[in-house]
C-alpha positions as CSV (number, residue, x, y, z in Angstrom):
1,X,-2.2,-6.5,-1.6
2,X,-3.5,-3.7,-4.0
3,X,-6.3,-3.3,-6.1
4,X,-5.0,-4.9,-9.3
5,X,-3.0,-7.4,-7.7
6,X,-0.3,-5.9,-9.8
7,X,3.4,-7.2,-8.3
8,X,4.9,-4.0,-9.8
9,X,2.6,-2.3,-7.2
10,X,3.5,-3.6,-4.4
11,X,7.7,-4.3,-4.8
12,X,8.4,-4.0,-1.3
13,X,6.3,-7.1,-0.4
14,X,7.3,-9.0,-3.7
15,X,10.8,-8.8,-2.7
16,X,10.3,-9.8,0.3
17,X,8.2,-12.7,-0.5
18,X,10.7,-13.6,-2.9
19,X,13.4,-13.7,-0.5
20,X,11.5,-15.8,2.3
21,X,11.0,-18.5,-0.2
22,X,14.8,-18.4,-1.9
23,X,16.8,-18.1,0.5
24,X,14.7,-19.5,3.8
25,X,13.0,-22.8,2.0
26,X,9.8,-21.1,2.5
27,X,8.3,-22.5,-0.9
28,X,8.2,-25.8,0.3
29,X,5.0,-27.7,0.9
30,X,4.1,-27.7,4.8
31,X,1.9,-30.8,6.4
32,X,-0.3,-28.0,7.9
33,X,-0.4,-24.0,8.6
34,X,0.7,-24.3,11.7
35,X,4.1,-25.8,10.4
36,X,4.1,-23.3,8.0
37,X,3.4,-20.3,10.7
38,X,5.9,-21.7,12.8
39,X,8.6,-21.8,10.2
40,X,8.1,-18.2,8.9
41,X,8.2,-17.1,12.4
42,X,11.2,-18.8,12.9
43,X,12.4,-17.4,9.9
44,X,11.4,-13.5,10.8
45,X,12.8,-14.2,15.0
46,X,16.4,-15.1,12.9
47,X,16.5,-12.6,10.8
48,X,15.9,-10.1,13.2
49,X,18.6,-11.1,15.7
50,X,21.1,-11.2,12.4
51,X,20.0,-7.2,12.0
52,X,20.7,-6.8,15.9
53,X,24.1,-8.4,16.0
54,X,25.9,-6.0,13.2
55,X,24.5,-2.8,15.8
């Protein structure tokens, strides 16, 4: 993060949080971390082939 933990320092990662939790389910409470790592991986792995599919 940054010094201030000031959200209007750091958009990029803001947004990005913001749109993990909207639109992936990503604010939901998870039974442990590992759960929750292996849903934002899961997450990241889709996103990534959607971006590889329009090329």
């Amino acid at each position: 993060m940054t010094e201030e933990n000031h959200c209007y320092e750091n958009a990029i990662a803001e947004r990005i949080n913001g749109i993990l939790k909207d639109e992936f389910y990503l604010d939901q409470c998870f039974f442990s971390l590992k759960n929750a790592k292996i849903a934002t991986k899961n997450t990241i792995k889709s996103i990534i082939i959607k971006d590889y599919t329009y090329l």
